[in-house]
C-alpha positions, 0 to 999 in steps of 0.5 A: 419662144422658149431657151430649147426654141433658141437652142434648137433655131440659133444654128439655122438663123443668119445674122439679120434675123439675129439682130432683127428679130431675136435680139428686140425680143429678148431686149423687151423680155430682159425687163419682164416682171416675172424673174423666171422670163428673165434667166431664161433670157439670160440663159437664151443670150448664152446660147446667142453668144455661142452662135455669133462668136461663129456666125459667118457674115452671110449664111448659118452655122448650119450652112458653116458647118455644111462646108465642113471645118474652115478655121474661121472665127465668127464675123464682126458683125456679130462680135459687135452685136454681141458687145453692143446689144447682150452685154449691156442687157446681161450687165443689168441683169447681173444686178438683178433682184433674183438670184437665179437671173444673176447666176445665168447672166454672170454665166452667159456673160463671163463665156463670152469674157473668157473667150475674149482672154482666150483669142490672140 
């Protein structure tokens, strides 16, 4: 599954196919020998980061958006999965050997920082 894959399929995935199936994936790929699988993971858990910060408790963004714009922000779910399964993958690779991983894992990781400066 490649970083396009994962733009193109986050917006229709709920938050159990998230945490279930994508996130063990890129957890396993995060440690892969070739630098190139690594940044597309980083650049894959921004795109993830971007979903869960709006993802509903129940349903997609696709089906959010269906509903047409409501005010609410993502649940906790997956603020948590967020917290508890990228950040720490981003963290090791932002100490990465290659350069470019360590570039989209910063970058992954501080949108998701400077959305947590910016919330009341």
């Amino acid at each position: 599954m490649s970083v396009d894959d994962i733009q193109t399929l986050a917006p229709a995935l709920d938050i159990t196919v998230i945490e279930t199936s994508i996130l063990p994936m890129l957890t396993k790929l995060s440690a892969d020998d070739i630098p190139n699988i690594r940044f597309n993971v980083a650049k894959s858990y921004a795109v993830l980061i971007s979903v869960l910060k709006r993802l509903p408790e129940t349903g997609t963004i696709i089906d959010l958006e269906k509903r047409g714009p409501s005010g609410e922000g993502g649940c906790a779910k997956g603020r948590e999965l967020i917290q508890a399964q990228i950040l720490p993958s981003l963290e090791k690779l932002q100490h990465d050997d290659d350069v470019d991983v360590r570039y989209f894992a910063m970058t992954a990781a501080h949108a998701w920082s400077d959305e947590m400066r910016m919330s009341p």
